[in-house]
C-alpha positions as CSV (number, residue, x, y, z in Angstrom):
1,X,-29.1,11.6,-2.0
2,X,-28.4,13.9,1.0
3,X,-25.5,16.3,1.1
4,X,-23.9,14.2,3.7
5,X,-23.5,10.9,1.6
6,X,-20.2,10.9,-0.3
7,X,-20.2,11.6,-4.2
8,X,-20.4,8.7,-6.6
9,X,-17.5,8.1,-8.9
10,X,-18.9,9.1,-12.5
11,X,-19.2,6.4,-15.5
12,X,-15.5,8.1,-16.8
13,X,-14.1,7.1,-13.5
14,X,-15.4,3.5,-13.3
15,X,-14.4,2.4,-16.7
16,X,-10.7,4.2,-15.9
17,X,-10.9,2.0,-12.7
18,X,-12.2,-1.0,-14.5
19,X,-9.4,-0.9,-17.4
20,X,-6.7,-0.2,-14.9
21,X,-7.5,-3.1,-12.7
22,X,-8.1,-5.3,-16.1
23,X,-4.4,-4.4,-17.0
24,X,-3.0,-5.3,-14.0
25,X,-4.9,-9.0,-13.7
26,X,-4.2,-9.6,-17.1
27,X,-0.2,-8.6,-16.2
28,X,0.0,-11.2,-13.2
29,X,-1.8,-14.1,-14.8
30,X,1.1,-13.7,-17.6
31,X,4.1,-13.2,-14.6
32,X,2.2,-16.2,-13.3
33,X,2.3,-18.2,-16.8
34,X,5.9,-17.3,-18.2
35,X,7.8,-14.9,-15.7
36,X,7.9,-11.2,-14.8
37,X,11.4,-10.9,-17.4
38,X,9.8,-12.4,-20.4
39,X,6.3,-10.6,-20.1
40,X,6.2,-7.6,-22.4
41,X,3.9,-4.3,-22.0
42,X,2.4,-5.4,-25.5
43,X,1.7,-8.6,-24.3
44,X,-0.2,-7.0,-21.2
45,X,-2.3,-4.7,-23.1
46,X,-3.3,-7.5,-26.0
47,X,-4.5,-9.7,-22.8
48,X,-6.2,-7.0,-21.4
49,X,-7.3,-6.0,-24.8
50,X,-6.2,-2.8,-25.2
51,X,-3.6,-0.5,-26.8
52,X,-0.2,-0.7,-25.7
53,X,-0.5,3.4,-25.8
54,X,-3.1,2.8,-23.5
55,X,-1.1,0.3,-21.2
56,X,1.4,4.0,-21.1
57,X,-1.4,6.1,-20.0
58,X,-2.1,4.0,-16.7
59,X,1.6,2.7,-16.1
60,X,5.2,4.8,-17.0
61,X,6.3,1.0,-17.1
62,X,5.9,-2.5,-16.3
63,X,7.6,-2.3,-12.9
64,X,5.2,0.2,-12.0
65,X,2.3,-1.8,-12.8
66,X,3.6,-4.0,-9.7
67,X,5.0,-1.4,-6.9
68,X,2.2,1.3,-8.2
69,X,-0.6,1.0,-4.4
70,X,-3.7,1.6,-5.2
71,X,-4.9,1.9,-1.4
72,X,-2.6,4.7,-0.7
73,X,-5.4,7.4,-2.1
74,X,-7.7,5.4,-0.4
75,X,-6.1,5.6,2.6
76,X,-5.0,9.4,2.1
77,X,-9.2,10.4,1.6
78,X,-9.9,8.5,5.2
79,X,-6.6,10.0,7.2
80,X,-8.3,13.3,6.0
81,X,-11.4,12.4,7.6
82,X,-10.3,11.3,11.0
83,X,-11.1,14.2,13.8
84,X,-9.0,16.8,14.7
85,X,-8.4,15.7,18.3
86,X,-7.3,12.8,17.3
87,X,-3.1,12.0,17.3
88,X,-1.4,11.7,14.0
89,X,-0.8,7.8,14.9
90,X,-4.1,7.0,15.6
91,X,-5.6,8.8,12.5
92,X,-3.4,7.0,10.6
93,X,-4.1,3.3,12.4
94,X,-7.6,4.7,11.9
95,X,-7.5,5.3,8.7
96,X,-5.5,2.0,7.4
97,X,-8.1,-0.2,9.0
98,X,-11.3,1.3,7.3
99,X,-9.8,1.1,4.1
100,X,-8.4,-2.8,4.7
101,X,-11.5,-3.6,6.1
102,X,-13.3,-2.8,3.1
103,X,-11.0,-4.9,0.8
104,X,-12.5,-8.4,-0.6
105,X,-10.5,-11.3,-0.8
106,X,-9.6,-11.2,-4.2
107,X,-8.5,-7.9,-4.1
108,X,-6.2,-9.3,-0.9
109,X,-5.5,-11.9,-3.0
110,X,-3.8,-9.3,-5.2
111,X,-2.0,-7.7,-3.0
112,X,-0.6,-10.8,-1.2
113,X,0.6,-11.8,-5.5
114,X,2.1,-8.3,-5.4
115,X,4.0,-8.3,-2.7
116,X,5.6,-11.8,-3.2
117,X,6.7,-10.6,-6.8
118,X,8.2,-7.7,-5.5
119,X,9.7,-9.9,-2.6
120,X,11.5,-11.8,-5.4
121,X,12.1,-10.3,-8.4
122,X,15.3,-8.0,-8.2
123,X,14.0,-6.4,-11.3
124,X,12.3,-4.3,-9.5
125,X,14.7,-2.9,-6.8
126,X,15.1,0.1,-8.8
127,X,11.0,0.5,-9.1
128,X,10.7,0.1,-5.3
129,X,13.2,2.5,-4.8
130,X,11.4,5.1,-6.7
131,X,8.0,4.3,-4.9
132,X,10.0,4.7,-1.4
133,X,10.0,7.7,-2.0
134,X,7.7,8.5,-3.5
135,X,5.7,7.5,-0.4
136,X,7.6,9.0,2.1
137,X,6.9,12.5,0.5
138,X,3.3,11.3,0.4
139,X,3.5,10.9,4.2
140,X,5.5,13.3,5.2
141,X,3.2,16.0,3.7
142,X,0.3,14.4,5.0
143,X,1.9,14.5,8.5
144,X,2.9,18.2,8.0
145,X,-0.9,18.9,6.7
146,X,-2.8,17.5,10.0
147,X,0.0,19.0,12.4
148,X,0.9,22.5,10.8
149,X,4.6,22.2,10.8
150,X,6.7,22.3,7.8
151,X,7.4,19.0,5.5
152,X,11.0,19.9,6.1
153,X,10.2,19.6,10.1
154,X,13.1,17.2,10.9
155,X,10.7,15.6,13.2
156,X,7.8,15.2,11.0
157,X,10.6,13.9,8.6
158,X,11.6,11.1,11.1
159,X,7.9,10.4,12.1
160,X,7.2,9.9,8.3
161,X,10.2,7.2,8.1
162,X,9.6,5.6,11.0
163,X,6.2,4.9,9.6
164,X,7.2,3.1,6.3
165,X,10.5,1.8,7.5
166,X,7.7,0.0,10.3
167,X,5.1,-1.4,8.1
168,X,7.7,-2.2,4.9
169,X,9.5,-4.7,8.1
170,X,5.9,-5.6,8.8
171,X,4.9,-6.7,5.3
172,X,8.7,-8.3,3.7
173,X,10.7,-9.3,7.1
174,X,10.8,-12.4,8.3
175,X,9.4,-13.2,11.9
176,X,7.0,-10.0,10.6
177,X,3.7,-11.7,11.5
178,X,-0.2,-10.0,11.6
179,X,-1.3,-9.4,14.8
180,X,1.8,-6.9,15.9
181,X,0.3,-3.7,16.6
182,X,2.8,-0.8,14.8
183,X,1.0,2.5,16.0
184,X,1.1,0.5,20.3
185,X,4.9,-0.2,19.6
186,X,5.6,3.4,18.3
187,X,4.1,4.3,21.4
188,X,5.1,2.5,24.0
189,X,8.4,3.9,23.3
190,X,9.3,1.3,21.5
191,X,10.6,-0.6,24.1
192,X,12.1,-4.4,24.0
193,X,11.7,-5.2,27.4
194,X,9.4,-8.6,28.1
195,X,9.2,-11.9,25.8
196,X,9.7,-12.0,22.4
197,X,6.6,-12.7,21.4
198,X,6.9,-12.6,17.6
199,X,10.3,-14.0,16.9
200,X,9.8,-17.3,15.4
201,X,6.3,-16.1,13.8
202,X,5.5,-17.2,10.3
203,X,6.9,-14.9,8.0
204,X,4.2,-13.3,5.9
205,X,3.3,-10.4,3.7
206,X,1.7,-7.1,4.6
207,X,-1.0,-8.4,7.1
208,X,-1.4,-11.4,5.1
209,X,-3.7,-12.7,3.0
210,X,-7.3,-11.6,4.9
211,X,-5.8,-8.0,6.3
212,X,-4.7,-7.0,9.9
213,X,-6.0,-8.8,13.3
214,X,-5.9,-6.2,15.5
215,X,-4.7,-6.8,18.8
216,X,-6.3,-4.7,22.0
């Protein structure tokens, strides 16, 4: 293996991996079955055969289970790796695509379940809430990192929210459909002017079911 090729996760990694993902697959063919309220955290680990002390040492909870992203470190290692030159916009449109690219259609399959549940069950308002900001801090640091100014930078601040407010209308609005270009509408000013060219569209979840089409 040359020094250049990046490292392998090790056999302790893939099995916490493996029993991560087989909690939350055995969790959303039970919401699927009898509901998101009447599917306990026992019930989830004995489908997923484990311990429900295990289930607590992947998940605080059941509604994290659903809001918890697993492409955010993902997409954190490949923002990281985007050149220097490059804006903090277009490292991070960079960045998104590489890892949705990557993603197989069950796994979008997943994501597509996820988002619907969180869509509709008001459950897990409070959850989302927590994972808001959780994100945002996530961003705004990373935005601080790549441009040397301070996480408490007002305008790194604002950068950070108009980020996630964009792609959380993107993903749960309606008229939100695939093909609308964020990172070009941040900089174009965001300007109105011209048709409205999505209103109408097909309301759909965070780039839908097979990822982004990217418009050029």
């Amino acid at each position: 293996m040359s020094s250049t090729e990046p490292a392998q996760p090790g056999l302790r990694e893939r099995k916490k991996a493996q029993t991560r993902r087989a909690l939350r697959e055995a969790a959303f063919r039970l919401f699927a079955k009898q509901g998101y309220s009447n599917t306990t955290t026992e019930q989830i680990a004995a489908a997923a055969d484990v311990s429900p002390s295990t289930f607590f040492r992947y998940f605080p909870s059941k509604a994290e289970l659903v809001v918890a992203d697993d492409l955010d470190p993902l997409i954190v290692e490949e923002f990281r790796k985007q050149p220097e030159q490059l804006p903090v916009l277009r490292a991070l449109k960079a960045a998104i695509e590489q890892v949705t690219e990557s993603i197989t259609p069950q796994e979008w399959e997943f994501q597509d379940q996820r988002w619907e549940l969180m869509r509709s069950e008001d459950e897990l308002r409070g959850a989302q809430q927590i994972e808001f900001h959780r994100t945002m801090r996530l961003v705004t640091d990373l935005i601080a990192e790549r441009t040397e100014l301070s996480p408490d930078d007002l305008r790194v601040r604002a950068m950070a929210g108009a980020l996630i407010g964009g792609y959380l209308s993107m993903g749960i609005a309606p008229g939100a459909r695939s093909g609308f270009d964020l990172v070009e509408f941040f900089e174009s000013g965001m300007t109105l002017d011209g048709p409205a060219e999505y209103a109408g569209a097909e309301s759909k979840r965070l780039w839908g079911r097979r990822g982004p089409r990217h418009t050029t």
